[in-house]
N, C-alpha and C positions, 0 to 999 in steps of 0.2 A: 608544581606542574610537571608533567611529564607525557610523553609522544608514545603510545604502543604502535608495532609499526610490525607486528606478525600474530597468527592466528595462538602461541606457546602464550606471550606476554596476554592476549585478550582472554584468555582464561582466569589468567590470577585473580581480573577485576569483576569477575561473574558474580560472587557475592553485593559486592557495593552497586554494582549495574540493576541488579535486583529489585534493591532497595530503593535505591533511585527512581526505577521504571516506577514502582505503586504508585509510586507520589499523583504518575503522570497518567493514566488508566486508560493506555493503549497497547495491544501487542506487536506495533510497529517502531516501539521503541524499546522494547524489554529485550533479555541479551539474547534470548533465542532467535527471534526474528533474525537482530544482528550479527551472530553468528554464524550463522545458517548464509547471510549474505555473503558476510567475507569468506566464509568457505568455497563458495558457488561462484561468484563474481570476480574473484581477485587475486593476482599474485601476491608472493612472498614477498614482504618490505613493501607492500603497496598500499597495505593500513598507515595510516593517521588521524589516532583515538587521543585526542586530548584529553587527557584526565587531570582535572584540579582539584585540590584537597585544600584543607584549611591548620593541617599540618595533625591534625588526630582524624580524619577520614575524610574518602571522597565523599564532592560536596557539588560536583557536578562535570558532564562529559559531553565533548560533541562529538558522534561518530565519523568520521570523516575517512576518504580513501583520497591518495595522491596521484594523480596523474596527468599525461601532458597534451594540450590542446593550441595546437598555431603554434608550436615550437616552444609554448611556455607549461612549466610545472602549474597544476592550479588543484584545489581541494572544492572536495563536493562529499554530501553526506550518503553514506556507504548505502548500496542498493537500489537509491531514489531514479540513477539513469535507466535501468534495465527493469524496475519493476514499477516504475510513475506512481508512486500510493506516496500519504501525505507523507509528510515528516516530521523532524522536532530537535532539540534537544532536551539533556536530563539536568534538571537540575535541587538543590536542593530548595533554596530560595532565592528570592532577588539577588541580594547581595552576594551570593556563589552565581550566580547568571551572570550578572557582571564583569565580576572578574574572570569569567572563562569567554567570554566573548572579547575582553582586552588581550588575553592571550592569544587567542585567534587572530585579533589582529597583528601583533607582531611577529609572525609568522611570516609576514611580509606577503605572502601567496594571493593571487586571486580565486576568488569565493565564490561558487553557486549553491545554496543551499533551496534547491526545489521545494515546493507546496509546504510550507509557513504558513497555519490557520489566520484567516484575518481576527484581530483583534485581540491574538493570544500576547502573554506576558514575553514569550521568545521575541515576536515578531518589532511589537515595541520596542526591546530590550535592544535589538538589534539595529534597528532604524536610528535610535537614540545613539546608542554605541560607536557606531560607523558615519555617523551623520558629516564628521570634522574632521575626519580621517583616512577619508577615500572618495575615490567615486564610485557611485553606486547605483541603481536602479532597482526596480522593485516590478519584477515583471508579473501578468499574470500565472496563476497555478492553477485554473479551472476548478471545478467547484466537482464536491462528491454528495450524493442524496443519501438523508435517514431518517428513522423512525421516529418520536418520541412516544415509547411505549408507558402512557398515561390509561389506559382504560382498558375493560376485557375484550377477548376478542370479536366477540360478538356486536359488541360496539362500535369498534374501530372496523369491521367490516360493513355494517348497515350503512357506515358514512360513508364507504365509494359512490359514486355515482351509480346512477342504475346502469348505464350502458356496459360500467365496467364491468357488475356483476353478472349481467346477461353474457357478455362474453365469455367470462371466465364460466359458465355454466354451458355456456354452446364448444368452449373446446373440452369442458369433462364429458360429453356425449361423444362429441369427435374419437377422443381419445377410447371411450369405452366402443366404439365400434369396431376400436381395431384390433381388442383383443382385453384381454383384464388388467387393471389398473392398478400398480401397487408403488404408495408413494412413502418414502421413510427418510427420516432424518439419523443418520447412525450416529453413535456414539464408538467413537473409532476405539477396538484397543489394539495396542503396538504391533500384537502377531498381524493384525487384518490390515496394515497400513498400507503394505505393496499389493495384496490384492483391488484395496478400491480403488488408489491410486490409475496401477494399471485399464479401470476400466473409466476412470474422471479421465485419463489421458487417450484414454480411444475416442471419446463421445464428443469430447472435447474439438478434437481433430476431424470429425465426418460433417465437417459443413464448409464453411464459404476458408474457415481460418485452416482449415489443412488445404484447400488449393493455394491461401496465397503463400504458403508455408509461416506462417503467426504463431501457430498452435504450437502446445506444450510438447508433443510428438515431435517437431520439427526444432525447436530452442533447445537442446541440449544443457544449455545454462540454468534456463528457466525451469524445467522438468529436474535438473541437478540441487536447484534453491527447492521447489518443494517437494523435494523427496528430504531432502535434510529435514527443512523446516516440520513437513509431516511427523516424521518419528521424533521429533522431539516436543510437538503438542501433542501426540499421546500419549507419551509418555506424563505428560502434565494432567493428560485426562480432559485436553480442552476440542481436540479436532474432531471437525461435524460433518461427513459427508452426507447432503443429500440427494437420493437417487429418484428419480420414477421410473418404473419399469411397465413394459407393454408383452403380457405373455412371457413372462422370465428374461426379456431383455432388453437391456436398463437403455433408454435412449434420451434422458437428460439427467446432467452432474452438479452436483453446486458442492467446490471445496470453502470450507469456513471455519471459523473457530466459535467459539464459546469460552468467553472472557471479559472480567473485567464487569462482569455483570450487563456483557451486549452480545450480542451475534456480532458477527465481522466477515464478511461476504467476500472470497480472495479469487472465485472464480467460477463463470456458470458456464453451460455448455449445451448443446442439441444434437442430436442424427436429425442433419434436415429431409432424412426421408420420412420422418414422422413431425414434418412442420405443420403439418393442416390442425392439427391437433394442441399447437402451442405448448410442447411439452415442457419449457422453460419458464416460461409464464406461472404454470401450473404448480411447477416444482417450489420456484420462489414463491408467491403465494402460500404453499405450505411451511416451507423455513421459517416465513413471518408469523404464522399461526403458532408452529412452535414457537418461535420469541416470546409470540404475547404467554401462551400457555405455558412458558416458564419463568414466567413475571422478570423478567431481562428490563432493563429499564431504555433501550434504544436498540435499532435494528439496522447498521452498519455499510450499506451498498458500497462503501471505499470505490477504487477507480476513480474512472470520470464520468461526470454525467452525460445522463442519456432520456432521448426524451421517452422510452418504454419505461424505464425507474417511475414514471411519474404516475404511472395505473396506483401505487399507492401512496406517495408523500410528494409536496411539495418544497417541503424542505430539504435544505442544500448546508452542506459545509464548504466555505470559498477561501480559497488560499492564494498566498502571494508565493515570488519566487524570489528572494532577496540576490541581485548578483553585484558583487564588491570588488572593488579594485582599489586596496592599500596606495595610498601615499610614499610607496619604495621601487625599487628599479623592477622588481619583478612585475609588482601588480602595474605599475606604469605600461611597461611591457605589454604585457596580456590586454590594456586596455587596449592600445593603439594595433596589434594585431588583429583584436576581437574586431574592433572599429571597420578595420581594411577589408575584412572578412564577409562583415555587414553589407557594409557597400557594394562588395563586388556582385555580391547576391543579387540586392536591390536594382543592381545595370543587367543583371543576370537576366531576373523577371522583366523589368521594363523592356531590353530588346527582344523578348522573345515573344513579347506580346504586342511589338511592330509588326 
């Protein structure tokens, strides 16, 4: 076992990270994503990547970053604070899960590990693991909407409701009244990445998330993680911008990938001076058409839900948030600060709503 604990060391393991990630068939856990985080998110020596091997290769890792909350050091998995999308660890099989989850715990540190799918082998593994050996809690992680792309698209469209399809038919009229309609899914290559970006990061920002300053315009950080992460899914040949444009000017963005044999939805966007028109609506709508018509086997909304996701699927991905507090003076520590903390809050709300 061993701690990477800078962005030089988290290169060596790019290879094993790789290999890893297939096993797990998401790009929220393969080394790009993760790199691209700790580039974006994090100081120098503020990595902590446990890597465990079984003495001829790595055989699984938890990405984790170090830092301090109520005066105590505590480890959380790298990126999940600043970008809320699910998470995981890599591993080979059970028995390498295991023992990188025993290493974790004696590390002594207190643990958040955000959005844990319910029902996965991590989540068990984890629950199991820490059950006798800390205190722990298992908080909610809100639930994300997807596809399961089983039939063509012709099919999975007759099945919306009528009302739904009536709408989406009353805003393609909307929309065409305001000028001509042009709606495309790019297939991003590396020279075009700053260009579409810069217009997914305008479009992004002309509605309610640039006044409250939300938008990728105003995060620095965040605009910093996908401009990394961009050029190095096109480089892979996986990043999807899709645009719809109104008269040559594009006023809704949906950045995504194509991976892993799914779409993966990282962020949509509107000019609400063309909201009569539902041009995001419209746009996704389209994505998922490409999905079906590129026989993709699932269609990816990641985030959290929302009750507009539901114009097309009912189904949800739900996740837990595993948070631990070791059996040792740190995590002891961390509970009874976190504890105080709690509390204070909870007299916080209750007098304020005397």
């Amino acid at each position: 076992m061993r701690i990477i604990k800078n962005l030089a060391e988290l290169q060596t393991v790019r290879g094993d990270w790789k290999k890893l990630a297939q096993r797990h068939g998401t790009p929220l856990l393969d080394w790009e994503w993760m790199s691209a985080c700790a580039e974006a998110f994090y100081q120098p020596n503020q990595l902590f990547v446990i890597i465990h091997d079984d003495g001829t290769e790595v055989n699984a890792i938890v990405p984790l970053f170090r830092h301090e909350d109520n005066g105590v050091q505590k480890l959380e998995i790298i990126g999940t604070p600043s970008l809320g999308e699910p998470a995981g660890l890599l591993y080979r099989d059970h028995g390498a899960l295991t023992a990188l989850l025993h290493n974790l715990l004696k590390q002594g540190l207190p643990i958040s590990l955000r959005r844990i799918e319910e029902g996965s082998e991590s989540l068990t593994a984890i629950e199991r693991v820490f059950q006798y050996h800390s205190l722990h809690s298992l908080r909610e992680g809100g639930a994300s909407p997807w596809i399961d792309i089983n039939s063509d698209w012709e099919t999975f469209e007759s099945r919306l409701s009528g009302k739904r399809r009536s709408d989406m038919r009353r805003a393609c009229r909307r929309a065409g009244k305001m000028g001509r309609v042009d709606i495309r899914v790019h297939a991003v290559n590396p020279a075009d990445v700053d260009n579409l970006l810069a217009e997914v990061f305008r479009v992004e920002a002309a509605n309610w998330k640039g006044r409250n300053g939300s938008s990728l315009l105003h995060r620095e950080d965040l605009a910093h993680f996908y401009t990394i992460y961009s050029h190095k899914a096109a480089q892979n040949g996986t990043l999807r911008v899709g645009t719809l444009s109104i008269d040559d000017t594009v006023v809704a963005v949906l950045l995504g990938l194509e991976e892993a044999g799914r779409f993966w939805v990282f962020k949509i966007g509107y000019d609400e001076k063309y909201a009569r028109s539902s041009p995001g609506i419209l746009l996704m709508h389209r994505c998922i058409e490409y999905a079906f018509k590129q026989k993709l086997t699932s269609f990816e909304f990641l985030g959290w839900d929302a009750r507009w996701m539901h114009v097309w699927t009912d189904k949800v991905r739900r996740f837990k948030s595993p948070l631990i507090y070791p059996f040792s003076g740190h995590g002891l520590l961390g509970f009874a600060r976190d504890s105080v903390g709690y509390l204070k809050n909870k007299l916080m709300v209750h007098n304020g709503e005397q």
